[in-house]
C-alpha positions as CSV (number, residue, x, y, z in Angstrom):
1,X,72.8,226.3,242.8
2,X,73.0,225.6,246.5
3,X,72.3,223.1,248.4
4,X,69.1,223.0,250.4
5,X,69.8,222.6,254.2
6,X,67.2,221.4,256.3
7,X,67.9,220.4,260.3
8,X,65.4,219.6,262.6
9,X,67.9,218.7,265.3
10,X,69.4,221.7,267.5
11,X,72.7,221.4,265.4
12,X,73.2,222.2,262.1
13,X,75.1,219.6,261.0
14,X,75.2,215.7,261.1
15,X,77.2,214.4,264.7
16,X,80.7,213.5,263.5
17,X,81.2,209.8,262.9
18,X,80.1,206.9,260.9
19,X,76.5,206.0,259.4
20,X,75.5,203.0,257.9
21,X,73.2,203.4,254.6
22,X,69.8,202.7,255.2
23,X,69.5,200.4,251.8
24,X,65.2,200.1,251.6
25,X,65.0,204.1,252.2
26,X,67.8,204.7,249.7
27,X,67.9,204.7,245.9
28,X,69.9,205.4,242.7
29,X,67.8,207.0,240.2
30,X,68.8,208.2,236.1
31,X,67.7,209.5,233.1
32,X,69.3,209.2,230.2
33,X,68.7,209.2,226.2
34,X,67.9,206.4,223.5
35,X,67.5,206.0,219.9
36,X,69.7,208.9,218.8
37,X,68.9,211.6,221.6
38,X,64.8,211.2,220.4
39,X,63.4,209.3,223.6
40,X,64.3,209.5,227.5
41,X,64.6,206.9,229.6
42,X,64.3,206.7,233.8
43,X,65.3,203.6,235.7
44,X,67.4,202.9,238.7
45,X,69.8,201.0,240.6
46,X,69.3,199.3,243.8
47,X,72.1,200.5,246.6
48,X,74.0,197.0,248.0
49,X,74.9,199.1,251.2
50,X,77.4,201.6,251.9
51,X,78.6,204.4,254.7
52,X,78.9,207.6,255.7
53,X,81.9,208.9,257.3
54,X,81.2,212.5,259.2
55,X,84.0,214.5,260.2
56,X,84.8,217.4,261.8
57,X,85.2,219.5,259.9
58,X,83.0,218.6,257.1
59,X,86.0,218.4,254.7
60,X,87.2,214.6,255.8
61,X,83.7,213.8,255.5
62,X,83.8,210.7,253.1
63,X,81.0,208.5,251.1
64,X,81.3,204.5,250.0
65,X,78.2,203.2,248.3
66,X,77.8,200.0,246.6
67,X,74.9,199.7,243.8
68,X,73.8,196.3,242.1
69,X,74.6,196.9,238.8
70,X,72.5,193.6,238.2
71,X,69.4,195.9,239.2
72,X,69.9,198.1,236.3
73,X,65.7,198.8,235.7
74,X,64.0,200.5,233.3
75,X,61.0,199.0,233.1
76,X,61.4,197.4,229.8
77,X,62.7,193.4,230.1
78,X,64.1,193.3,226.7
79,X,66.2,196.7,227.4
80,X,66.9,195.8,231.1
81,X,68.6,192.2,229.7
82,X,70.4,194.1,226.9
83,X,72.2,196.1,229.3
84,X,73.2,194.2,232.1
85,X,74.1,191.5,229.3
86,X,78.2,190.9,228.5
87,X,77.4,193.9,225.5
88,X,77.0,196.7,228.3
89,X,77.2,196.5,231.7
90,X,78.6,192.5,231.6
91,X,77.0,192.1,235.4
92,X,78.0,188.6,235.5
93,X,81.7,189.7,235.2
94,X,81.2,193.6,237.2
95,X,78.4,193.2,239.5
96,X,79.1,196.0,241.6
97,X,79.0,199.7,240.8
98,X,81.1,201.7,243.4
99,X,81.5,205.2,245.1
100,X,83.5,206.1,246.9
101,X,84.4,210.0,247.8
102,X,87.8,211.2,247.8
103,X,86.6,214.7,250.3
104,X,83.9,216.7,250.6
105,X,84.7,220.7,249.3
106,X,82.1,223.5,248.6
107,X,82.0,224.6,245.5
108,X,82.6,227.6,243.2
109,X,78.4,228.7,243.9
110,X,78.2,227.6,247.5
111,X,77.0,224.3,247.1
112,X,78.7,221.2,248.9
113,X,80.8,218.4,245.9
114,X,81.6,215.5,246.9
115,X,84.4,214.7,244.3
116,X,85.4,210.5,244.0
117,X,85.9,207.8,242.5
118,X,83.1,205.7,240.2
119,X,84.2,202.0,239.6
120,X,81.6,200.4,236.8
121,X,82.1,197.7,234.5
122,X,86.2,197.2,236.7
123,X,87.0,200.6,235.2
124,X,87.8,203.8,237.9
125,X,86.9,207.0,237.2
126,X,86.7,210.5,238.4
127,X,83.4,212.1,239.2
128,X,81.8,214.4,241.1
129,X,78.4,215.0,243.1
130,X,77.1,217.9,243.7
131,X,74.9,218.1,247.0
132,X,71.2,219.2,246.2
133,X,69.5,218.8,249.3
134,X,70.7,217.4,252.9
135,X,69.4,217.3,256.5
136,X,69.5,215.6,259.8
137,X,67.2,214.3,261.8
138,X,68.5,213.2,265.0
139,X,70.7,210.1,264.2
140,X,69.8,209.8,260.6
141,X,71.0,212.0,257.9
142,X,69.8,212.2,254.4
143,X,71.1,213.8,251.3
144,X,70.1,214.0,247.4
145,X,72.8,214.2,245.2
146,X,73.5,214.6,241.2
147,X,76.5,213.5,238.7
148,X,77.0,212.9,235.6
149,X,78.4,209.9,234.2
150,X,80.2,208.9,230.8
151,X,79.4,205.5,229.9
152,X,82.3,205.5,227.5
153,X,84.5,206.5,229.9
154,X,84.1,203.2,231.7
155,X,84.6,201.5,228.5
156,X,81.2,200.7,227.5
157,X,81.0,202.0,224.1
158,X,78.5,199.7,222.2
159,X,75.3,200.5,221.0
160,X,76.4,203.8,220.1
161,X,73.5,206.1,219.3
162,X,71.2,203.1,220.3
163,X,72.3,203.8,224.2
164,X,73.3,207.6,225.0
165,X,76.9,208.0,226.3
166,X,75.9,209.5,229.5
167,X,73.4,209.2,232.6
168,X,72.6,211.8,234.9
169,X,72.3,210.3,238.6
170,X,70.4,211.0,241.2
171,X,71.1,209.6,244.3
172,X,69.1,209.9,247.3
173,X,70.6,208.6,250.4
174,X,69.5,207.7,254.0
175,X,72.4,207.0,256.6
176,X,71.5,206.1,260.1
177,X,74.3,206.7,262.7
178,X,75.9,203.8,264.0
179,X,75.8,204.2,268.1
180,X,79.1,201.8,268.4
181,X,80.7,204.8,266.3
182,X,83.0,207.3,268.1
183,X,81.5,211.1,268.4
């Protein structure tokens, strides 16, 4: 798969420097499985903020986003309180879920990674996005990308078979450049 690139600036790629992450125009969207693999579930996350850090060349470009785990929405109360509850995501303890890239790299097909780091529930791990769409318009930038994340790995583990052990992420993300930034 490869990413799909669309500029409608004269450039093809974002200015170098930093963007600040536009938090209304952004989101953190999953799927995921419940009740032993029979029923899907969407929901999302709410972004806290974050930023974008453009380099030149696109290798030391870097990501840090900051999602309220609190938000956790599904659209059912009882589930939504069940997870963000001390038995999951204990949000009251962690309330922040944290990215933060380690590079940017293009991968074996083409398509631009963005390996890092994914702090949930205080527990680090490595993950990696893969970029599905990105573009740039003028001073703002967006980009869709997809992971895959291991509950278990961050050491929630209850509700096994109940909860699925992993989420697939979407995350779409609006950045607009910050002007005070160097070019």
């Amino acid at each position: 798969m490869t990413a799909e690139v669309i500029v409608t600036t004269t450039t093809t790629r974002p200015k170098p420097g930093r963007y600040v992450i536009d938090v209304p125009r952004s989101e953190i969207s999953f799927t995921t499985k419940h009740m032993f693999g029979l029923g899907n579930v969407r929901g999302s996350f709410r972004l806290r903020g974050g930023t974008v850090s453009v380099s030149e060349p696109l290798t030391g470009s870097r990501i840090h986003a900051v999602a309220d785990a609190a938000s956790f929405d599904t659209g059912n109360k009882n589930r939504d309180r069940q997870v963000v509850s001390k038995a999951l995501l204990d949000t009251a303890t962690y309330p922040d879920i944290v990215f933060t890239s380690t590079r940017a790299e293009q991968g074996e097909v083409g398509e631009w990674v963005l390996p890092g780091l994914l702090t949930a529930h205080g527990v680090r791990v490595p993950i990696t996005f893969t970029v599905a769409k990105a573009s740039v318009h003028g001073d703002e930038i967006a980009v869709e990308a997809t992971a895959t994340v291991d509950r278990y790995a961050h050491g929630i583990t209850k509700l096994k078979g109940m909860a699925a052990r992993r989420l697939w992420l979407t995350a779409t993300v609006r950045a607009l450049r910050d002007n005070g930034s160097p070019a």
